[in-house]
Every structure is written in structure tokens, then in C-alpha cells.
C-alpha positions as protocol buffer text, in pm:
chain_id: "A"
residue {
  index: 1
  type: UNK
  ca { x: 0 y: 0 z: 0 }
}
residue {
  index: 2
  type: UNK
  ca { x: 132 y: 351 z: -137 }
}
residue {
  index: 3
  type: UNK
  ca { x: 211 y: 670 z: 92 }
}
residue {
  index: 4
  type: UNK
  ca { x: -10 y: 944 z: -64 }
}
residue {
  index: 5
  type: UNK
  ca { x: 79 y: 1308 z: -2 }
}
residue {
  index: 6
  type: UNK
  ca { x: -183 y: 1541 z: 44 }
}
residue {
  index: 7
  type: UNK
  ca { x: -194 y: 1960 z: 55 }
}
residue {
  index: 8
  type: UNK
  ca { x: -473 y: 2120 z: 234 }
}
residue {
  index: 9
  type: UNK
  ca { x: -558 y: 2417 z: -10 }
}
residue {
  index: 10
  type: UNK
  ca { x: -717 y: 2662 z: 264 }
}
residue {
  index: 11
  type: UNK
  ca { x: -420 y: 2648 z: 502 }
}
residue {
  index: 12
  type: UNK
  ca { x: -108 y: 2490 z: 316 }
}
residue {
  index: 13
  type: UNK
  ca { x: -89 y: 2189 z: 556 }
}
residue {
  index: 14
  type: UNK
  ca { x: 116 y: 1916 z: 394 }
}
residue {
  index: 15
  type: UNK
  ca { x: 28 y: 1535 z: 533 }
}
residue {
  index: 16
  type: UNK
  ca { x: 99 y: 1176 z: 461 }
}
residue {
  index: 17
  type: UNK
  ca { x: -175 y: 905 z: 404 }
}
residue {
  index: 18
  type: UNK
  ca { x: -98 y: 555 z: 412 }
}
residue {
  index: 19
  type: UNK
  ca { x: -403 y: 363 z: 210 }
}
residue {
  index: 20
  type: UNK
  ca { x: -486 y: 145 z: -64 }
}
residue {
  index: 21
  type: UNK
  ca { x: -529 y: 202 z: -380 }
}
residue {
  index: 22
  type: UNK
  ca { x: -860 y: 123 z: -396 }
}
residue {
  index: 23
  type: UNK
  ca { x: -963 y: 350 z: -140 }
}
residue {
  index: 24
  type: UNK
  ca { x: -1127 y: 710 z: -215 }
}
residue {
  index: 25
  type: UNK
  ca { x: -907 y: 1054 z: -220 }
}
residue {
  index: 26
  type: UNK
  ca { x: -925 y: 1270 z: 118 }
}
residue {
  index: 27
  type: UNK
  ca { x: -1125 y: 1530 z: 80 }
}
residue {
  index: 28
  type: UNK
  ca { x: -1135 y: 1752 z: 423 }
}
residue {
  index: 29
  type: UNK
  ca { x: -819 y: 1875 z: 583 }
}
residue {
  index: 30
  type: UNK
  ca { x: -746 y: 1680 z: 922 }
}
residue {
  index: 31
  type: UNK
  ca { x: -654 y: 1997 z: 1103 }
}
residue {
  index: 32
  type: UNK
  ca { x: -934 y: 2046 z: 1384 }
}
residue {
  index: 33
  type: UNK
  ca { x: -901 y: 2430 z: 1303 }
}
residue {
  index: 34
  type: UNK
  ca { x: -912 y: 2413 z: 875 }
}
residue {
  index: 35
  type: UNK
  ca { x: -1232 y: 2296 z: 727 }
}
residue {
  index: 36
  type: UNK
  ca { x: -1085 y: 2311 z: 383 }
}
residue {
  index: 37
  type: UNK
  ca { x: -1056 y: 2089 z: 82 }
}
residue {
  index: 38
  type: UNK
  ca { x: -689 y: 1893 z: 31 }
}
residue {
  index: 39
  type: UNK
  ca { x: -546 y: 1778 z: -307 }
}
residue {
  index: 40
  type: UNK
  ca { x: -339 y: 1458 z: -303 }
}
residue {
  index: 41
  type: UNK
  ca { x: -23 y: 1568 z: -481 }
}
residue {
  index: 42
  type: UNK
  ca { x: 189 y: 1398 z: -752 }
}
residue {
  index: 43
  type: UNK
  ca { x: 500 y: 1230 z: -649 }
}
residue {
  index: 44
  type: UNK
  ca { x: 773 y: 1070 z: -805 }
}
residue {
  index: 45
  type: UNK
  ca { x: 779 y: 748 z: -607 }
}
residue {
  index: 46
  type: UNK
  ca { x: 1058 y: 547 z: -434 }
}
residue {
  index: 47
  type: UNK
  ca { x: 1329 y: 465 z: -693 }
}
residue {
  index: 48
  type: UNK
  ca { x: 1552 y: 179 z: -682 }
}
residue {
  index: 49
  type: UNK
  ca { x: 1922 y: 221 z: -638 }
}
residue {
  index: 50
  type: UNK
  ca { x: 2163 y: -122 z: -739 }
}
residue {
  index: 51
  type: UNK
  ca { x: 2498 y: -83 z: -575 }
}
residue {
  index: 52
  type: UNK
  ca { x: 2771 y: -267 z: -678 }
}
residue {
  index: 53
  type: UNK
  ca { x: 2985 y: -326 z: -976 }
}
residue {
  index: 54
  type: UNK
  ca { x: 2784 y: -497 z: -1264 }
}
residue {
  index: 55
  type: UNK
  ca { x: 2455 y: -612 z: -1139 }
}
residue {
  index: 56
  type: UNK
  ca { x: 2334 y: -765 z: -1443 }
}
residue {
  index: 57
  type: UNK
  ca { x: 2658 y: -921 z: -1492 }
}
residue {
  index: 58
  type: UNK
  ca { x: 2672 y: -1114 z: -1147 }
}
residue {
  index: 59
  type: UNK
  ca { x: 2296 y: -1173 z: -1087 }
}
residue {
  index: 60
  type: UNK
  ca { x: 2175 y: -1305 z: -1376 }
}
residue {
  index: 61
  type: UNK
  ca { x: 2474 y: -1421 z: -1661 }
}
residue {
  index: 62
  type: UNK
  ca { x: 2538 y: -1827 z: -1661 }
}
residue {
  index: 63
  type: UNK
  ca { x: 2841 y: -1938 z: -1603 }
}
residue {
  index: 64
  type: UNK
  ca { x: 2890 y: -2060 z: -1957 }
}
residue {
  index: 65
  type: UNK
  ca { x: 2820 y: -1669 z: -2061 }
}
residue {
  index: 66
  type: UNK
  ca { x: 3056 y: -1582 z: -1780 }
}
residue {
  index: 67
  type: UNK
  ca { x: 3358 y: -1808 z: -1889 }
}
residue {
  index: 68
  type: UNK
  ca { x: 3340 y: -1753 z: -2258 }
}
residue {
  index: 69
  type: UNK
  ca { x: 3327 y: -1372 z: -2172 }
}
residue {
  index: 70
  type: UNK
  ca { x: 3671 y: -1453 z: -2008 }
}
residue {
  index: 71
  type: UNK
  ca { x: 3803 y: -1622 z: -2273 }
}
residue {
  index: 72
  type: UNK
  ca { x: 3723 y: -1388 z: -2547 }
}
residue {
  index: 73
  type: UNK
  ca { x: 3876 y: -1119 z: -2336 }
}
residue {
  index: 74
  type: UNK
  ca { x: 4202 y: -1297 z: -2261 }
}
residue {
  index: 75
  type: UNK
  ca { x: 4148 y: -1282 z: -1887 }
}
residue {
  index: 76
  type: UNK
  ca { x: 4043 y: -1651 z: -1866 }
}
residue {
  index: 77
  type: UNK
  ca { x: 4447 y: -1782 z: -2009 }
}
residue {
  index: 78
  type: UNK
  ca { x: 4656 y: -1534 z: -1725 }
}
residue {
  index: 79
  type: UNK
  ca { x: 4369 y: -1657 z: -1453 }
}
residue {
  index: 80
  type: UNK
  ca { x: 4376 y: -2041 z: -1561 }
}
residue {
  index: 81
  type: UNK
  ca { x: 4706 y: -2246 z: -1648 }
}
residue {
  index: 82
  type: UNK
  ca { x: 4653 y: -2449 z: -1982 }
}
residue {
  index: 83
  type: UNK
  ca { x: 4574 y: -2745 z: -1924 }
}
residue {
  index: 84
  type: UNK
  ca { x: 4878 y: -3040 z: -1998 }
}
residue {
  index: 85
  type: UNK
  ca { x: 4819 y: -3235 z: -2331 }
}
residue {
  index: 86
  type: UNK
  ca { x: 4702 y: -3615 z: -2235 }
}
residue {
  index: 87
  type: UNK
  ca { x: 5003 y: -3839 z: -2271 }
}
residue {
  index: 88
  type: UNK
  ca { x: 4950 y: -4149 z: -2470 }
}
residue {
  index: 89
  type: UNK
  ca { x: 5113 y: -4448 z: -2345 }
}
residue {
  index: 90
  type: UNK
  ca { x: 5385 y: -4584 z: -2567 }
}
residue {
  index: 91
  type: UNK
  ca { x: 5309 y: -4864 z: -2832 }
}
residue {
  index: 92
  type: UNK
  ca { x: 5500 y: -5195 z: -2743 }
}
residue {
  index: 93
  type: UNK
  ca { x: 5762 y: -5299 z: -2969 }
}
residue {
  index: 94
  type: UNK
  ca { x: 5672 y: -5592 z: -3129 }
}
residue {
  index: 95
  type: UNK
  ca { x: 5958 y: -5869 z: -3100 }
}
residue {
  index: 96
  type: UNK
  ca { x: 6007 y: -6061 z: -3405 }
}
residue {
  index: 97
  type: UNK
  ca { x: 6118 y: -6435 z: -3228 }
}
């Protein structure tokens, strides 16, 4: 449920209203001494702030993306040694008796 802000147009009071959406716009001015009519008053909201270096980039990339990311920027070969070529074991040499 929104905060709505509200101006009371007889005697400049400013007030917050916490209610739904659904519910109807204030009319009277809550101050026992006004009797005039408010007007809610546009507002821009509560916007979000991501901290951080690279939020899309950590939250929501696989790790496929990630590593060829790596590897197309050269990071991934100065992070990771190569790895060793598999050796192949030796043929036997075949005796002729």
C-alpha cells in the first residue's frame, strides 16, 4: 500500500496518508481548526538504487556466458594455467622371435 501526499488548499498543511489504492481521495483537511478541501499531490515514487559493480553481470549471466566472456577477453588464459596435453602411453615394440 502507497504513501499518498496530500496539501490542504485553505491552510497549506502538507500530510501523509498511508491507504490502498482502492480506497477514495481525502477530501477535508485533518486539522481540527481548517475545514478546507486537500489535493493529493503527484509524487515521483521510491526509486531503486543497485549498488555494486555490474549487477546484471553477477545476478543473472550463466556461467557458460561468464567463462566464454573470459576467454574472449584474454582474462580466462593469465587466470587459468593451460591445461597439460594427455600423454598417450607408448606402443609396445613388437619382437620378431
Amino acid at each position: 500500500m502507497p504513501n499518498y501526499d496530500y496539501e490542504c488548499q485553505k491552510c497549506g498543511t502538507r500530510f501523509e496518508v498511508f491507504q490502498s489504492m482502492n480506497d477514495a481521495k481525502l477530501t477535508d483537511c485533518p486539522a481540527e481548526s481548517c475545514d478546507g478541501a486537500v489535493k493529493r499531490l503527484l509524487g515521483t515514487g521510491g526509486g531503486i538504487i543497485f549498488k555494486g559493480s555490474g549487477f546484471y553481470q553477477t545476478d543473472y549471466r550463466s556461467s557458460s556466458y561468464q567463462a566464454g566472456a573470459k576467454a574472449d577477453s584474454g582474462v580466462a588464459k593469465s587466470e587459468t594455467p593451460a591445461p597439460a596435453p594427455a600423454k598417450s602411453p607408448a606402443p609396445a615394440a613388437a619382437s620378431s622371435d
